[in-house]
C-alpha positions in Angstrom: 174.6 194.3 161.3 171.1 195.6 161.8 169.2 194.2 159.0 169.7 191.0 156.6 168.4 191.2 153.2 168.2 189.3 150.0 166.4 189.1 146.6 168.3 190.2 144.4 170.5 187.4 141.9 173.3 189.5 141.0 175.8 192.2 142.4 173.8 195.2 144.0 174.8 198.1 142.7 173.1 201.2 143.8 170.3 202.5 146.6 168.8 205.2 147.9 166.8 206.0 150.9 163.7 207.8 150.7 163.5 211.6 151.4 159.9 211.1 152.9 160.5 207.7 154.9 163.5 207.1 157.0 162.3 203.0 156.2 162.3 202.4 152.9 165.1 202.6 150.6 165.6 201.2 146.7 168.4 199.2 145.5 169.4 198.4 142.0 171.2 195.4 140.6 172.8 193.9 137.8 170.3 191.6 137.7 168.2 194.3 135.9 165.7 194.3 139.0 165.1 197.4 141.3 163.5 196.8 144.7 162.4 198.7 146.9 162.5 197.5 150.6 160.6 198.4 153.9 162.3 197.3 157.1 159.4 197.3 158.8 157.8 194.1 156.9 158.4 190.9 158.7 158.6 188.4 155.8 161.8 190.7 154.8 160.8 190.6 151.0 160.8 193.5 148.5 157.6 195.7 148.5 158.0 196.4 144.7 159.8 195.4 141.9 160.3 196.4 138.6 162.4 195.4 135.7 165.0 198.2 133.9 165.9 196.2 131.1 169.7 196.0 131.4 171.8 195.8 134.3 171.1 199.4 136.8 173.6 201.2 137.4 172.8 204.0 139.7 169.0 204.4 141.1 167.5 207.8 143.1 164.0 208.7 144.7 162.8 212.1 143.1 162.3 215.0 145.6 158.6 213.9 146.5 159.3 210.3 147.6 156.7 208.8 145.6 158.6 208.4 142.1 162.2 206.8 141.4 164.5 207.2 139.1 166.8 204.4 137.2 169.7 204.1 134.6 171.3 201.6 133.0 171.7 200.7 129.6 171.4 203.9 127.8 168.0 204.6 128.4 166.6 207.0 132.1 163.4 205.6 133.0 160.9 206.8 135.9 158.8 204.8 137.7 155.4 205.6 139.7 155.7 203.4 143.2 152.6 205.0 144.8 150.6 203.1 141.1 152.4 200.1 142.0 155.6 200.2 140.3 154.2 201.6 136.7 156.8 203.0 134.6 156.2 206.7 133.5 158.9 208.0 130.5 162.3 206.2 129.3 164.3 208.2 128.2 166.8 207.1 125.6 169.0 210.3 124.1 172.2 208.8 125.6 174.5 206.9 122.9 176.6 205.0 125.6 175.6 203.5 129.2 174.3 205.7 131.6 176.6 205.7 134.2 175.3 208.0 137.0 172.4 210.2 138.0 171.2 212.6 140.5 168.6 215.4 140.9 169.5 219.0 141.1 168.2 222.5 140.8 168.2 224.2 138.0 167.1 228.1 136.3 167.0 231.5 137.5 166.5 232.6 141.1 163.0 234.5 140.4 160.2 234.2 137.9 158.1 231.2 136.0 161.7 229.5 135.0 162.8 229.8 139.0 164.7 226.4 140.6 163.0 224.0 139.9 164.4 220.3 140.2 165.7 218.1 137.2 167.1 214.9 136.8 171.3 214.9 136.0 172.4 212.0 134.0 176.1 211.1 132.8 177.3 208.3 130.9 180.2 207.0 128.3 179.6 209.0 125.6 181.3 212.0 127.4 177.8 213.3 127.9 175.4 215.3 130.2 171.9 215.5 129.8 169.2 217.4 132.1 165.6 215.9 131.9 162.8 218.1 133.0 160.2 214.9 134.5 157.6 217.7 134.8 157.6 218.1 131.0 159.0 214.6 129.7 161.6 216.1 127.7 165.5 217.2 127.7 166.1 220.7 128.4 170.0 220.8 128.1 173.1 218.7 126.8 176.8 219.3 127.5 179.6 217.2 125.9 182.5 216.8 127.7 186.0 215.1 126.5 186.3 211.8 128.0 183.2 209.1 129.3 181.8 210.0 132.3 181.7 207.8 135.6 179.9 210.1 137.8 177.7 213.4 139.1 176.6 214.6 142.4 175.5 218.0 143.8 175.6 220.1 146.7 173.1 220.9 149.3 172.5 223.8 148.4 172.5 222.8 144.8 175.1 225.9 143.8 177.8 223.1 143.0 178.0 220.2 140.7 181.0 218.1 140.6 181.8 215.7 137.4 184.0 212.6 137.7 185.2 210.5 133.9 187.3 207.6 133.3 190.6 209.6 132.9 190.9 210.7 136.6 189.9 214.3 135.6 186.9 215.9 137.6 185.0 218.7 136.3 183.4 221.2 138.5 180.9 224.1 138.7 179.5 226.8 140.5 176.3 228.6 140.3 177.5 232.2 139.9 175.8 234.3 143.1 173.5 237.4 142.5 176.7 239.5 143.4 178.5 238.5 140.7 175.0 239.4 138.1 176.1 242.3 137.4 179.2 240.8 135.3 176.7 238.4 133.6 172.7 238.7 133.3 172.3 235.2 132.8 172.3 233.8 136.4 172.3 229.7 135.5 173.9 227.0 135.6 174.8 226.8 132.1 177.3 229.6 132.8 179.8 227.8 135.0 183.2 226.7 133.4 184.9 223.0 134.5 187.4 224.0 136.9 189.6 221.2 135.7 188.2 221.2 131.4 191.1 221.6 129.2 191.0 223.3 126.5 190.1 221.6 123.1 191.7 222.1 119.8 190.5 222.9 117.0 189.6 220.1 115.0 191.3 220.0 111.8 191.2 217.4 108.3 194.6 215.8 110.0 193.2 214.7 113.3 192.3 211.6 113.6 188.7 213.2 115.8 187.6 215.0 112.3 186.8 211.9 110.9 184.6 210.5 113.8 182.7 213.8 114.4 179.1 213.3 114.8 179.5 209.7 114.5 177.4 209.1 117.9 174.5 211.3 116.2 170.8 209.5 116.2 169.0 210.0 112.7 165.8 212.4 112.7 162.6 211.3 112.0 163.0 212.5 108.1 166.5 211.3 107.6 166.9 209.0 104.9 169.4 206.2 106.0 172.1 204.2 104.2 172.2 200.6 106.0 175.3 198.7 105.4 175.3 195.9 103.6 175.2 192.6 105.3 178.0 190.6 105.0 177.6 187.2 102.7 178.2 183.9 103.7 180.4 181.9 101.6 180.5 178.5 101.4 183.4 176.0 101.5 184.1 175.4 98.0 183.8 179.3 97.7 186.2 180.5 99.8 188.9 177.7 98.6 188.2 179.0 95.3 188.9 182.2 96.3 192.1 180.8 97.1 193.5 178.8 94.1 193.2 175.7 96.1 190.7 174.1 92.7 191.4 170.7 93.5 190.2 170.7 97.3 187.2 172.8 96.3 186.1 170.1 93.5 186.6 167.8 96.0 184.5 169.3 98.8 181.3 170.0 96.5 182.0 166.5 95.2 181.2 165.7 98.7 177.9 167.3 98.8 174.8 167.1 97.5 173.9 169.8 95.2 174.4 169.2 91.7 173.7 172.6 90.8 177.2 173.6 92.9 179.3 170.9 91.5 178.5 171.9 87.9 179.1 175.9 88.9 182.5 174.8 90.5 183.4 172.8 87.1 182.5 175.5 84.9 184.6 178.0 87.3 187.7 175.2 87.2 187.2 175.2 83.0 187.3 178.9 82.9 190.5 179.0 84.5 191.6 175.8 82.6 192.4 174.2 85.8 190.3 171.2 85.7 191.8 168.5 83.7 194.7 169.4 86.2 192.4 168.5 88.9 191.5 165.3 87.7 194.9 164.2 87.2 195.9 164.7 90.7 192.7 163.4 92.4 193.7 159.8 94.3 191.8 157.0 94.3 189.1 158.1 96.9 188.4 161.3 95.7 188.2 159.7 91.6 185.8 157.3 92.9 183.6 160.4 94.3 183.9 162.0 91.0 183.2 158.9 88.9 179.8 158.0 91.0 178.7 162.0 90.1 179.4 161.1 86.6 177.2 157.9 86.6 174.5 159.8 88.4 174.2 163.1 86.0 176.3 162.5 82.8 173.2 161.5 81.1 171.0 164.2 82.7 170.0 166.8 79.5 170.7 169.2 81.4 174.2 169.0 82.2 175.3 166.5 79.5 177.5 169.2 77.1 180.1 169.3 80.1 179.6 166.1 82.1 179.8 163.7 78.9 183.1 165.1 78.0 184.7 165.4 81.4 183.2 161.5 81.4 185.5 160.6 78.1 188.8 163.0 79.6 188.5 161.2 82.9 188.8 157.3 80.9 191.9 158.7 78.6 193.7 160.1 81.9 193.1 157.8 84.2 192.6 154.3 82.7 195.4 152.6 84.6 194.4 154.1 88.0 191.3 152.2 87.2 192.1 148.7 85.9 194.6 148.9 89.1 191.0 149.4 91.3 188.3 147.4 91.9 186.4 150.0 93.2 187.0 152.5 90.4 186.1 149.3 87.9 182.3 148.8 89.8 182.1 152.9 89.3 182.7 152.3 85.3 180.6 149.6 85.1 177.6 151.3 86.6 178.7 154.3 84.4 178.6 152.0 81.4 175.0 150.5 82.2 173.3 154.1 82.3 175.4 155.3 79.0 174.3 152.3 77.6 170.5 152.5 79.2 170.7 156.5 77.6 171.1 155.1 74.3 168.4 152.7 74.3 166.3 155.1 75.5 167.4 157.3 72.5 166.9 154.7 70.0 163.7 154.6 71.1 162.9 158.1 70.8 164.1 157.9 67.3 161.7 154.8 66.5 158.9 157.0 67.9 159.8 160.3 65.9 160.0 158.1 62.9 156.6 157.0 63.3 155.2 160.2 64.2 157.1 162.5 61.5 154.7 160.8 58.2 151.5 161.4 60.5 152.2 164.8 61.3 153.1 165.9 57.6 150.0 164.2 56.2 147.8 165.7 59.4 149.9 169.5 57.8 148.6 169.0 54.2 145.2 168.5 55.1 
């Protein structure tokens, strides 16, 4: 071993050596970090580092040494190292993690569009993408029928060879200027896939027909259709949802919204389930129903359905409660505030009686 280093926090990934320094090389990481390292410093620390965002995958230097590439995630993004690690254009048309990249020559052999390098990008949505980084845009796309793992080219750049995730590797060749008589167009885009079979055709019955364009990103114009989020329900809800009434009235008897225990009543009453909850209710679980009755029967509100529940409740279960002294201090306290209603009531009525003779000698002036 020539050379120790460390700085990175998770599994290293990728690298690259520079094509214009045989002593500095990149490295990427999982740690979403890419460093770039010269040997030649003593304190053996990265020179740059910049952050990709999601764990790298596979990192390159560009042709001129100056400028790397990264991927991970589904986004390509290019980074300036001679301006001190500034990042330049991210591109994001992949659907999937970008699994590999690598730079390659690309166009016809003479004239403005001759070989000129672009950046080669693969990744799990069966994918290939060429960026032109002179430009900042994508030039070319080619969908292939499994994800793909890899790319790599040849010296020479005539040759481009394809690995995916089923074991089958795709190649191409950069038809010479022999062969230019049998086709005019001389680029890449004309090789085959040595290894590519043949696709059928996609009918209403496959099971593909229903998933095509599915990967798709919307336009800028596109109107979209988001999907619904799904609502929460609450306890009493879902056990409503399935027949079991008595454990629902029972678990919003145990909470504190009054609001819920008087929906889930109404529901039981609706489906004339709730006397038959009340009779099977033990001791505990009457006592939690009696106190909500001495709390709210009285309330305006709520007092058309509470203060006849409150008279079923005494007729069905009168020698549960004589048998309880528990359920006994719940009647009495329910008796004081019936009895504290009325009074309050007869009081009203004194009032009103005093008020009505004003009012209609105050109408017939």
């Amino acid at each position: 071993m020539v050379l120790d280093l460390y700085g990175h926090r998770d599994y290293v990934r990728c690298g690259d050596c520079s094509p214009t320094d045989g002593e500095m090389f990149v490295t990427g990481s999982y740690d979403h970090t890419v460093k770039l390292w010269d040997v030649r410093v003593d304190n053996k620390e990265s020179v740059i580092e910049v952050n990709h965002g999601n764990p790298v995958e596979d990192v390159i230097f560009l042709p001129s040494g100056g400028m790397v590439a990264t991927a991970g995630g589904n986004s390509v993004k290019i980074w300036d190292l001679i301006g001190g690690g500034k990042m330049v254009y991210s591109m994001e048309s992949h659907n999937k993690t970008v699994t590999s990249i690598c730079v390659g020559k690309v166009g016809k052999e003479s004239g403005e569009e001759a070989l000129q390098y672009r950046i080669f990008s693969v990744a799990l949505d069966g994918y290939m993408k060429v960026f032109d980084y002179a430009k900042m845009k994508v030039t070319h796309s080619m969908r292939f029928p499994a994800p793909l793992m890899s790319i790599g080219f040849s010296l020479d750049c005539m040759t481009r060879v394809i690995g995916s995730s089923n074991g089958i590797i795709f190649a191409g060749r950069r038809k010479a200027k022999e062969d230019v008589g049998e086709s005019k167009v001389g680029n890449f885009w004309a090789l085959g896939s040595v290894e590519e079979p043949q696709r059928r055709a996609l009918r209403p019955t496959y099971f593909r027909y229903f998933h095509r364009s599915q990967g798709e990103k919307p336009n800028e114009g596109d109107h979209l259709i988001m999907r619904q989020k799904k609502v929460k329900l609450a306890e009493h809800d879902k056990l409503l949802k399935k027949f079991r009434h008595k454990e629902a009235l029972v678990s919003v008897l145990g909470g504190k919204n009054t609001e819920n225990v008087v929906a889930v009543m109404e529901e039981l009453v609706a489906r004339r389930k709730l006397l038959k909850c009340v009779v099977n209710l033990d001791d505990e679980e009457l006592g939690l129903l009696l106190g909500f009755l001495h709390k709210h029967s009285t309330m305006p509100r709520h007092s058309g359905l509470l203060t006849g529940l409150t008279r079923k409740v005494l007729e069905m279960r009168a020698e549960d409660i004589r048998a309880s002294d528990a359920l006994k201090g719940h009647i009495r306290n329910l008796k004081r505030s019936v009895e504290e209603e009325i009074r309050i009531q007869h009081s009203l009525q004194e009032i009103q009686g005093v008020i009505s003779p004003l009012l209609r000698i105050a109408g017939r002036r």
